[in-house]
N, C-alpha and C positions, 0 to 999 in steps of 0.2 A: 639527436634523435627525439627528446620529447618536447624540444621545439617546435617542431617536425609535425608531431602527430599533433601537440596544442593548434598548428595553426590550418591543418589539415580538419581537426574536431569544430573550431571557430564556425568556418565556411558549410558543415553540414548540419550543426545545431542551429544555424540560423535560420535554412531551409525546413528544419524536422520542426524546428520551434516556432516558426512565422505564423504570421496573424491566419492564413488558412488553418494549421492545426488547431489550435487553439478556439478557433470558431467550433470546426469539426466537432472539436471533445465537446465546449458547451452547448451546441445544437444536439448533439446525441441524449447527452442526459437533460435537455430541457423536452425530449420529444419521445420521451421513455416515460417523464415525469406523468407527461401530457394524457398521452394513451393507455398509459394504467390509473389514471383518475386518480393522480397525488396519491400512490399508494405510500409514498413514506413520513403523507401525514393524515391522507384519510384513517388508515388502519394503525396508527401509534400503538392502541391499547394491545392489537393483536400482535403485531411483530417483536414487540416487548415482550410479551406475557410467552410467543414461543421460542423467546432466545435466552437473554438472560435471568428470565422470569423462571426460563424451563429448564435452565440448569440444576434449580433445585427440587424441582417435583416431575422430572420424567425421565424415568433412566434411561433411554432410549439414546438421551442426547448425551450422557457421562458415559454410560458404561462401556467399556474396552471390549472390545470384537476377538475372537476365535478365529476370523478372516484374513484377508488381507488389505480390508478397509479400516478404517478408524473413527471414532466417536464424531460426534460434530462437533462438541467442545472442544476434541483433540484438534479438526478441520480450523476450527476458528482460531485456536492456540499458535496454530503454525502460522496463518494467514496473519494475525498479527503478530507475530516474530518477525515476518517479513514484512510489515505496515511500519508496525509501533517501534522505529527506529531511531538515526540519527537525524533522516525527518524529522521528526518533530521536535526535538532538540537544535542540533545544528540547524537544518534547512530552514525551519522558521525565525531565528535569528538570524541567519543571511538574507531571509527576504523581507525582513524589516530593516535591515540595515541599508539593502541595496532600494529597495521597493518604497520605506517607508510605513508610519501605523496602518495605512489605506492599504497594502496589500493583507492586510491579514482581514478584514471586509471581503475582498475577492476569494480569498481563500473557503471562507465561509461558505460563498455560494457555488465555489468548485462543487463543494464537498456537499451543500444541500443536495443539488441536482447529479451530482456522483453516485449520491446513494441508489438512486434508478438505475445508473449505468452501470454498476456490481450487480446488483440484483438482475438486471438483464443477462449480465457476463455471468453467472453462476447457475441461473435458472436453461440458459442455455450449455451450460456444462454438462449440469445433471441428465439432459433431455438427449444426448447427443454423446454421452461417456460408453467408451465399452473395455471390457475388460483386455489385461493383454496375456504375454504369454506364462505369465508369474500367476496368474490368478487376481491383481490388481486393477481397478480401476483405473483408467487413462483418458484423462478430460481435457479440455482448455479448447481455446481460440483455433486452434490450429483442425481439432476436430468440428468443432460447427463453422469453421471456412472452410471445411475440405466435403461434409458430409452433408452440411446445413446448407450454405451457400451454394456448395459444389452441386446440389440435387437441383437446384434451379432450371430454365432450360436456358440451354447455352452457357451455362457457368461453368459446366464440370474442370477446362482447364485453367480459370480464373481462381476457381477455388480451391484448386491444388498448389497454383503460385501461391496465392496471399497466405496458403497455412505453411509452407515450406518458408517462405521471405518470416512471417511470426517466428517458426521457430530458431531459425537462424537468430535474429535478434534477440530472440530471449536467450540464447545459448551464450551470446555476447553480450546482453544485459545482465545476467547473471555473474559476470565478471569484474562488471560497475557498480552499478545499484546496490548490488548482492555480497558483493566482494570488498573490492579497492575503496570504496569508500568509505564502508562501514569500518575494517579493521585501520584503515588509516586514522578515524577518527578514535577511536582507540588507543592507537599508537602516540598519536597526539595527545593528549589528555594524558596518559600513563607519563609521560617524557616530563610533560608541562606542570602536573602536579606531583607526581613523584619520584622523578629523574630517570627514570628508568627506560635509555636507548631502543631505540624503536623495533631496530633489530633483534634485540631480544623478546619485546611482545609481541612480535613478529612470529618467532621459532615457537612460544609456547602456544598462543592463539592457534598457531597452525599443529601441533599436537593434540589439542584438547578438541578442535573442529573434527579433526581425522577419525576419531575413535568415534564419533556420533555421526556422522556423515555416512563415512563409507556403512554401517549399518544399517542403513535403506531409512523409509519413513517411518514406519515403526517406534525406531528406538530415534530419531529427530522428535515425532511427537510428544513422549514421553517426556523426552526433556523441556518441549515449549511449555508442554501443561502445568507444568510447574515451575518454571521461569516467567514469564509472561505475567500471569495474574500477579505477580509476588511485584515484578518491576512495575507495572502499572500503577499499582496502588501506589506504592511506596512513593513512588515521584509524585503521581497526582497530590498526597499529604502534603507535601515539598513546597510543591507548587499554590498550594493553598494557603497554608500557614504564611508564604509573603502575601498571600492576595490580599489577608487578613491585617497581615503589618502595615500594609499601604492603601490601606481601604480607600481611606480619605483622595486617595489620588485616581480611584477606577474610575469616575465622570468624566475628568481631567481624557484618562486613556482612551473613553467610549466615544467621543465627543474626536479625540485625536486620530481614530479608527475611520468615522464616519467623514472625517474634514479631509485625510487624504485618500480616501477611496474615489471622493470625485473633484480630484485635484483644487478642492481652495486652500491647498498648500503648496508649497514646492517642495518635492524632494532636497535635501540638503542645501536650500535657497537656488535652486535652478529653475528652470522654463516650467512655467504651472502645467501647458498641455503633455511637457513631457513625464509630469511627475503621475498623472493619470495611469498611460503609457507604463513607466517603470509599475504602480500596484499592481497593475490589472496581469502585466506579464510575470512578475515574483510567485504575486498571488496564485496564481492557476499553476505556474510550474513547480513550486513549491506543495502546491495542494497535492499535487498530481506525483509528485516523488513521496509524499508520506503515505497517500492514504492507495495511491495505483487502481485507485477507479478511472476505467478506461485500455490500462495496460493491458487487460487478460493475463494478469498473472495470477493472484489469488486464485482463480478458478480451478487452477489446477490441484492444488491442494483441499479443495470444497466437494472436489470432482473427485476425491479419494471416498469421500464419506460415507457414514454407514445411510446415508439418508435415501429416502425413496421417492418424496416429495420434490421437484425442481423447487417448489417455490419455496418449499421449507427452509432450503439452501440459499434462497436469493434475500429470504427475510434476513440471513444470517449476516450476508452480502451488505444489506443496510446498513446494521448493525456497528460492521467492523468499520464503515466509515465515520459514522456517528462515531463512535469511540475514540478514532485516532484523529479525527481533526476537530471535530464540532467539542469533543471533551479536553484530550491530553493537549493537542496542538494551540486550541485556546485559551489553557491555563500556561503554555508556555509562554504565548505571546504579551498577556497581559502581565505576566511575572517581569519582563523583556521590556517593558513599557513603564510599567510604577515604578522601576529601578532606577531611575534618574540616568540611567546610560544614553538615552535618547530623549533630545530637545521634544517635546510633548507639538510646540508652536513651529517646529519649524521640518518635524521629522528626523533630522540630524542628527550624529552622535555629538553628545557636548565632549568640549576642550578634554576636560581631562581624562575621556576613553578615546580621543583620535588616535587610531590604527589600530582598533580592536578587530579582531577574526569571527567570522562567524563562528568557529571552533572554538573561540575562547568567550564567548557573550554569555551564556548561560554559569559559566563557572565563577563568572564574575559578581554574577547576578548572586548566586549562593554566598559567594566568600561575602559580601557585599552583608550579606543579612545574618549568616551564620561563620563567619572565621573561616578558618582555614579548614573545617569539618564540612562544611557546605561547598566549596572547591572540592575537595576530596570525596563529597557524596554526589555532585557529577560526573566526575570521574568514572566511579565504580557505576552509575546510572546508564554512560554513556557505553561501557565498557557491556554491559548486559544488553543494553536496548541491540547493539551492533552487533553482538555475537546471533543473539538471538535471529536477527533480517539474516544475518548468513545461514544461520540453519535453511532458513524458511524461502530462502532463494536458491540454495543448494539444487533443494526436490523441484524446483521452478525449471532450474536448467536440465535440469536430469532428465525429466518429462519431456522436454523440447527434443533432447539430446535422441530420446527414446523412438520420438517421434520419425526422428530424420536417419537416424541409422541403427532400429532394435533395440529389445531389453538386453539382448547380451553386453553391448559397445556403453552402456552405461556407466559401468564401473571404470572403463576411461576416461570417462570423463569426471567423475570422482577426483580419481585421484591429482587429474590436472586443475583442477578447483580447490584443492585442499595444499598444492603447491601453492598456487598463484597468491593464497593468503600472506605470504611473507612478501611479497613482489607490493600489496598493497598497505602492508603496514610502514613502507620506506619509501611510498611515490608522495611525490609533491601533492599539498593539499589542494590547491586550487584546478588541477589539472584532474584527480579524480572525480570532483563533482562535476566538474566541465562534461568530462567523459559519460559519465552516469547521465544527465542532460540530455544529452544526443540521442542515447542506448536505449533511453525511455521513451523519446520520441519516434524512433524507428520503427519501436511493436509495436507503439499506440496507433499507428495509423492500418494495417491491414485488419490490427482488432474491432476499430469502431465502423470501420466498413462491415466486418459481418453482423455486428450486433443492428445495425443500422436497417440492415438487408432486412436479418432475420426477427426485424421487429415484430410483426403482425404474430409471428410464432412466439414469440412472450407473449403477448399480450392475450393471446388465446391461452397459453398453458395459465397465464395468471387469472384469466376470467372462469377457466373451468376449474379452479382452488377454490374463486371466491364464492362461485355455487354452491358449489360443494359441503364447505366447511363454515362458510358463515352464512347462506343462505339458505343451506339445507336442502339442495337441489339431489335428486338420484340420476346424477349423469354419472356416464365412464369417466374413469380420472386418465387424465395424460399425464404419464411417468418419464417416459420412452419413445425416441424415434424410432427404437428397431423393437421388431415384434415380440421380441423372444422375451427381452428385457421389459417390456410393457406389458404382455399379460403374467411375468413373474410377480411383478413390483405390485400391480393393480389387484391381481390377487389378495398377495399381504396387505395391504392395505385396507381394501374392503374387509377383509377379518381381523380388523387394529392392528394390525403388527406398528404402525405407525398416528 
């Protein structure tokens, strides 16, 4: 049976993953880049200064809501719970190992030009969110293909496929991505450092998801906001304190980085054109499973927020890329690199790690600098980063799920998400990311079609911000596609509420 499906998964990641997707995703965000005039390096000073700048001097952005929205910090909390995962961990030492130093180069520029392509995907959430029958906010892809796109002429049943084909997939991505991988890698890690059968981190993981899950977002955000910043740091420390042990060796890495990005290496002594080929493909697909610029996933959790601003939300959008790849993702890779586990000259694992896992590359890398306490503070690293993506793809699917069949049918779907966690702490390792692969490429593609569409509409909603607020223009602000929620929002606004 999961032969079956491995070679049935084979034959459609090939297709979801082939050089057209891939083109796709980087023409989106190099043409997002283009049309808001490098906003995520013209305006550095400002997207800083209203993200993690403002978490300390605007309570707008911390404080917890009365509603049935939640904070942006909370918004961002979640959206990296479901980024800042085994991504960045695992996935980026599978795609050095398979890829080579030169995919983490491609990665880099996934994630430069991603950051447009979040910011588009969030900015068009806000602008396009309506509430449902709970009093809650209901955003994502699936509503600006269906409302965005769909208002087109001639789109209307174009645009009700592509959000119905979205939600499906996330409904099924959230199973991969969300699920079987994360707690598998978990399971893994707990087994490997501390012996303890998978089947049991299986039964307790799926206990401990249950009681926060079925809870709704609410009480999911509550727990990312203070999960999240605690894992981040704590790893980034981690991962520094080697940079600093192997100082001597980071030219060696940057040099190692640059050399296989445009193949004047070969991947593990193979064909130099193919060794290109392998960075460019790791690089992007790996970028693209941590950081899900492009997915239309995050938005849906952004599309919760207490925010009124689309763009306020898409700076946030920046933001969370910036942090999980250009920060945590490249402090793992260059920790993955000074380590001596990979031939620097040839890209290859040396002799004495051949047939290391990607699962086990980072724990080696610790035990390697700190003993058996460094093994074991992966572990527990990897153990948080994974729980955490399941919270945060939970509300992913749920939202989808909401989409396609009510608020009521939700809570079905709950609970078969909070089963299937045991299903993924005992699946074969190779076969869940395989899966997650595919799953991610499914929704990626009816997402970057509407973002694509509905380009001219960012770039309007971004140019009437940048009047606005940095230039000091007295235009009407664009909040809202629908009228009712546009002269609410516009309102508070013109009187600060924001």
């Amino acid at each position: 049976m999961l032969e079956t499906i491995a070679n049935i998964n084979d034959v459609v990641n090939g297709l979801v993953w082939g050089w057209p997707a891939l083109i796709l995703l980087a023409f989106v965000g190099v043409l997002m880049t283009i049309l808001t005039k490098f906003f995520q390096v013209s305006h550095i000073p400002h997207w800083m200064h209203n993200t993690i700048g403002a978490i300390f001097k605007d309570k707008h952005v911390v404080k917890h809501t009365d509603d049935k929205s939640i904070s942006q910090f909370q918004s961002l909390c979640t959206a990296l719970a479901a980024t800042v995962g085994t991504g960045n961990i695992v996935g980026v030492s599978g795609a050095i190992l398979v890829g080579g130093p030169g995919a983490v180069f491609w990665m880099w520029i996934i994630a430069f030009f991603g950051m447009m392509t979040n910011f588009s995907e969030n900015v068009l959430g806000i602008y396009y969110r309506r509430k449902n029958d709970r009093g809650e906010w209901s955003g994502g892809a699936m509503y600006y293909l269906r409302d965005g796109l769909g208002a087109k002429k001639g789109c209307k049943q174009i645009g009700m496929i592509l959000a119905v084909l979205f939600s499906v997939f996330c409904v099924i991505a959230s199973f991969g991505i969300g699920n079987m991988t994360q707690v598998n890698s978990i399971s893994g890690n707990m087994e490997s450092v501390f012996g303890i059968p998978t089947w049991v981190t299986g039964i307790v993981i799926l206990a401990i998801a249950a009681l926060v899950i079925i809870g709704g977002l609410k009480r999911i955000a509550a727990v990312t906001e203070r999960i999240v910043p605690f894992m981040v740091v704590l790893y980034m420390l981690g991962t520094i304190v080697i940079f600093f042990m192997n100082i001597t060796t980071i030219p060696a890495v940057i040099v190692a980085i640059f050399k296989g990005a445009f193949a004047m290496q070969a991947v593990g002594g193979g064909i130099v054109g193919s060794g290109i080929k392998l960075a460019v493909e790791q690089g992007m697909k790996r970028g693209v499973f941590s950081n899900e610029a492009g997915l239309g996933s995050s938005v849906m959790v952004h599309s919760n927020s207490n925010v009124r601003e689309p763009v306020r939300q898409g700076m946030w959008g920046i933001f969370e890329v910036f942090a999980d790849t250009i920060i945590v993702c490249t402090l793992t890779a260059v920790s993955v690199l000074s380590s001596g586990i990979i031939d620097l000259n040839t890209g290859a694992v040396v002799a004495e790690y051949e047939g290391i896992t990607k699962a086990q590359v980072m724990s080696q890398v610790f035990t390697n600098h700190f003993g058996f306490v460094g093994g074991a503070f992966v572990a527990i690293a990897i153990m948080l980063f994974a729980f955490s993506t399941t919270l945060g793809w939970s509300h992913y699917g749920s939202k989808a799920f909401e989409f396609l069949f009510g608020t009521k049918a939700t809570i079905g779907y709950k609970i078969v998400f909070v089963i299937a966690i045991y299903g993924g702490a005992v699946m074969g390792d190779n076969l869940a990311w395989d899966l997650s692969d595919t799953f991610n490429g499914m929704m990626m593609i009816p997402n970057l079609i509407g973002v694509l569409v509905l380009a001219p509409e960012v770039v309007k909603i971004t140019s009437n911000y940048v009047d606005r607020k940095l230039k000091g223009k007295n235009v009407e602000p664009m909040m809202s596609h629908w009228p009712d929620i546009q002269e609410e929002h516009a309102k508070e606004v013109r009187g600060g509420a924001e």
